[in-house]
C-alpha positions as CSV (number, residue, x, y, z in Angstrom):
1,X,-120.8,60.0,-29.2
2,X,-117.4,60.9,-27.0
3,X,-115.4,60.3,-29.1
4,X,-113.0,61.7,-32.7
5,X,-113.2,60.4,-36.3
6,X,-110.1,58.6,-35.2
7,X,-111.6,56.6,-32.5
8,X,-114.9,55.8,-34.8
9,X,-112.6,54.4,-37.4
10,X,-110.5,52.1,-35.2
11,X,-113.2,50.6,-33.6
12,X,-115.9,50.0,-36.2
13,X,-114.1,46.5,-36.8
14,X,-114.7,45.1,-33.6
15,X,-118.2,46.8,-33.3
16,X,-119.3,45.3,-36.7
17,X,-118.1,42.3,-36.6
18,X,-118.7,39.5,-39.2
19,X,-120.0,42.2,-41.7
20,X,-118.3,43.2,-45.1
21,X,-117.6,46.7,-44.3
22,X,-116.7,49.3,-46.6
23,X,-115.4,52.9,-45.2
24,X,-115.3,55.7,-46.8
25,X,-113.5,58.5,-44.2
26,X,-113.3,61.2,-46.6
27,X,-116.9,61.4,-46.9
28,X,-117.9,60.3,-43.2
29,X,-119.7,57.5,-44.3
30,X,-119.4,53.8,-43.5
31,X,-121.8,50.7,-45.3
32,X,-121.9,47.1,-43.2
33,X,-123.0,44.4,-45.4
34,X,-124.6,41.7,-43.0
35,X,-125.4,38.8,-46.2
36,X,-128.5,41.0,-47.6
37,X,-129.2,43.2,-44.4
38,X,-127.2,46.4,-44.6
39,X,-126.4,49.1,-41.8
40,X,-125.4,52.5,-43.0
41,X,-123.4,54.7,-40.9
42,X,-122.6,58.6,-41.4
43,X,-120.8,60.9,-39.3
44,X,-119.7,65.1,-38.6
45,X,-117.6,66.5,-35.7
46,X,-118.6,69.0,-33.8
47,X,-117.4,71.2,-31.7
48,X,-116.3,69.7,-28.2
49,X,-118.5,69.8,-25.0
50,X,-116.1,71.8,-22.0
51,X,-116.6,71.4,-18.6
52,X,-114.4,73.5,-16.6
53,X,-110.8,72.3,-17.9
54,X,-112.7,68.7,-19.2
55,X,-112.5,69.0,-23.3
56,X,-115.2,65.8,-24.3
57,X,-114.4,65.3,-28.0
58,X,-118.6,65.1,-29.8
59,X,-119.0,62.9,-32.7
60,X,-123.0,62.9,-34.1
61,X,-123.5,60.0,-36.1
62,X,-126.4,58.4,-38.1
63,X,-127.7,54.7,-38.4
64,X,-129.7,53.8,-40.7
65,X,-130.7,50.0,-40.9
66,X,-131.7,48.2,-44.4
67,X,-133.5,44.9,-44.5
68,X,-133.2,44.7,-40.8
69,X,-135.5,42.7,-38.9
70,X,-136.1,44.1,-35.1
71,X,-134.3,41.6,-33.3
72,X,-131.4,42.1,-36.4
73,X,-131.4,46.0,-35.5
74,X,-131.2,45.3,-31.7
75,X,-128.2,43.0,-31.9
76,X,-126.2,44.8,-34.0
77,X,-126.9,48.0,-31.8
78,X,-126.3,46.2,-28.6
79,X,-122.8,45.2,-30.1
80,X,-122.1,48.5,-31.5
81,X,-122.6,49.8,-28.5
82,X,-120.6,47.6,-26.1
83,X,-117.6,47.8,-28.4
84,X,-117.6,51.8,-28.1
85,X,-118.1,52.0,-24.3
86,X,-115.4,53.2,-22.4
87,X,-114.2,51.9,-19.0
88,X,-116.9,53.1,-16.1
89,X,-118.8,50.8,-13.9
């Protein structure tokens, strides 16, 4: 992802929405309760991608999906994934 620790932790709210989440930054680790299903998330910084005098912060993160039905996976992506976009067309 484009993005800093910083920016992960302000948004998972929004992008996880109606789950009982639990963060843990220290450890770069974050566990969304879904009512039995359960998404992990874990995360590390590394170093930013340059082009010319662009600096694009890099944030690799894991998901890993518990109890998660395919359909249960895909809609909590999807909304994951709209709520961390960033302007663009």
């Amino acid at each position: 992802m484009g993005c800093t620790t910083a920016d992960l932790l302000a948004v998972l709210p929004k992008a996880l929405s109606g789950a009982d989440l639990r963060v843990d930054a220290q450890a770069s680790k974050a566990v969304a309760n879904f009512g039995g299903a359960v998404l992990e998330l874990s995360w590390q910084s590394r170093p930013p991608r340059r082009i010319a005098l662009l600096q694009i912060p890099v944030l690799v993160v894991h998901f890993r999906y518990v109890g998660f039905d395919a359909a249960g996976r895909h809609a909590v992506q999807r909304r994951f994934d709209l709520a961390t976009q960033r302007g663009g067309g």
